[in-house]
C-alpha positions as CSV (number, residue, x, y, z in Angstrom):
1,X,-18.6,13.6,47.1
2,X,-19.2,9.7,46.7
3,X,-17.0,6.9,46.1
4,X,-18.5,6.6,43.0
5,X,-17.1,10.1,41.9
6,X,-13.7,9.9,43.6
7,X,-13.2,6.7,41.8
8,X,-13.8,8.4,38.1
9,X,-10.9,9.6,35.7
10,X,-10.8,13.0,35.5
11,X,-12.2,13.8,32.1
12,X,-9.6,16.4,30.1
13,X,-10.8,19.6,28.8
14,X,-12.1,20.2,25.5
15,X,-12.8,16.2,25.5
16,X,-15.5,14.4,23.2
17,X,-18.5,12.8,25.5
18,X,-18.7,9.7,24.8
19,X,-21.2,7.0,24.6
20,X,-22.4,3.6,24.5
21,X,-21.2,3.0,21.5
22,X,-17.5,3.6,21.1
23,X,-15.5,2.5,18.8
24,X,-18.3,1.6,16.7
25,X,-19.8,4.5,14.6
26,X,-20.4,4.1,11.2
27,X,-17.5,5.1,9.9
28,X,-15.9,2.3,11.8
29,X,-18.3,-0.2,10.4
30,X,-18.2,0.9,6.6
31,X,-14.1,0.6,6.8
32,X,-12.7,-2.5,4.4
33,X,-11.4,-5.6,7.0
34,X,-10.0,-8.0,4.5
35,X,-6.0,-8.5,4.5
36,X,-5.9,-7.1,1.6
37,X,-7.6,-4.1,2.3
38,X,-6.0,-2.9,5.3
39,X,-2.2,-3.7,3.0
40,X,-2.8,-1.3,0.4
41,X,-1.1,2.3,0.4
42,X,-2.4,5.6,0.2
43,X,-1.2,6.5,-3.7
44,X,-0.5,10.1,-2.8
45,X,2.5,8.6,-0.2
46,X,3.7,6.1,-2.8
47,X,4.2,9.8,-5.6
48,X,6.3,11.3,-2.3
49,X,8.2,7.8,-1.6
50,X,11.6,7.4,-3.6
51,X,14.1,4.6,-3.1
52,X,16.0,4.8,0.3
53,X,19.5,3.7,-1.5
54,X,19.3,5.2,-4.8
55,X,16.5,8.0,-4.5
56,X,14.8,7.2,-7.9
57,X,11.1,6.8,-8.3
58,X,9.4,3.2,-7.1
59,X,7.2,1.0,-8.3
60,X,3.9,-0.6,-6.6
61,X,3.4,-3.8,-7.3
62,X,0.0,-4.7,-6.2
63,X,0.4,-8.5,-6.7
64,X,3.1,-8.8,-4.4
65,X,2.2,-6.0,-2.1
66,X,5.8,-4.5,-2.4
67,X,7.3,-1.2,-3.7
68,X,10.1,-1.9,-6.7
69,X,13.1,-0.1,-7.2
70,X,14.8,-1.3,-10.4
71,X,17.7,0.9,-10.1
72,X,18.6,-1.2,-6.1
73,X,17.1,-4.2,-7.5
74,X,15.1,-5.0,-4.6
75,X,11.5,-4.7,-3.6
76,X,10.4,-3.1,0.0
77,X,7.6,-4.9,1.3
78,X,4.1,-3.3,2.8
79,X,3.0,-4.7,5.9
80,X,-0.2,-3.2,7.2
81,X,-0.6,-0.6,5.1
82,X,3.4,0.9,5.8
83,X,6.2,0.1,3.5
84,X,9.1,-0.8,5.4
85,X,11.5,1.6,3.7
86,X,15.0,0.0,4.7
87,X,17.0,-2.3,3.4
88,X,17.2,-5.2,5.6
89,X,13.3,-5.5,4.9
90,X,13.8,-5.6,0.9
91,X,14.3,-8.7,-0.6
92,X,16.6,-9.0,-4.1
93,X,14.5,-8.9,-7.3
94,X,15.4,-12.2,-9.2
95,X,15.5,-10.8,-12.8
């Protein structure tokens, strides 16, 4: 055996062989990159996602990138894509 072979990571079973090109396939390269983008939320999370305080239904509000409950009176915010879901995070909705 080499020191060139001693000096590999052991490669774990079942694992994808790689190439050149990780990272970069064309999935990778068709995916959106703007802010924007990469903020939205997948709409079939936001139909599961109720209000942490009062459990009723929220509201997206694209323009502010936030999720709305009405009944708290504050709106969570979405940072990357994740709505942070407590209330420390929520700012007051000024009515």
């Amino acid at each position: 055996m080499s020191d060139e072979d001693t000096n590999k990571p052991a490669e774990e079973p079942g694992a994808k062989a790689t190439g050149p090109d990780d990272g970069l396939s064309d999935d990778a390269a068709s995916e959106p990159t703007s802010k924007e983008a990469s903020d939205q939320v997948d709409p079939r999370l936001l139909e599961l996602l109720v209000c942490p305080l009062t459990k009723t239904r929220l509201q997206y509000d694209a323009e502010r990138n936030e999720l709305v409950s009405k009944a708290a009176g504050l709106a969570f915010p979405i940072k990357n894509g994740v709505p942070l879901m407590i209330e420390e995070a929520a700012r007051p909705l000024d009515d």
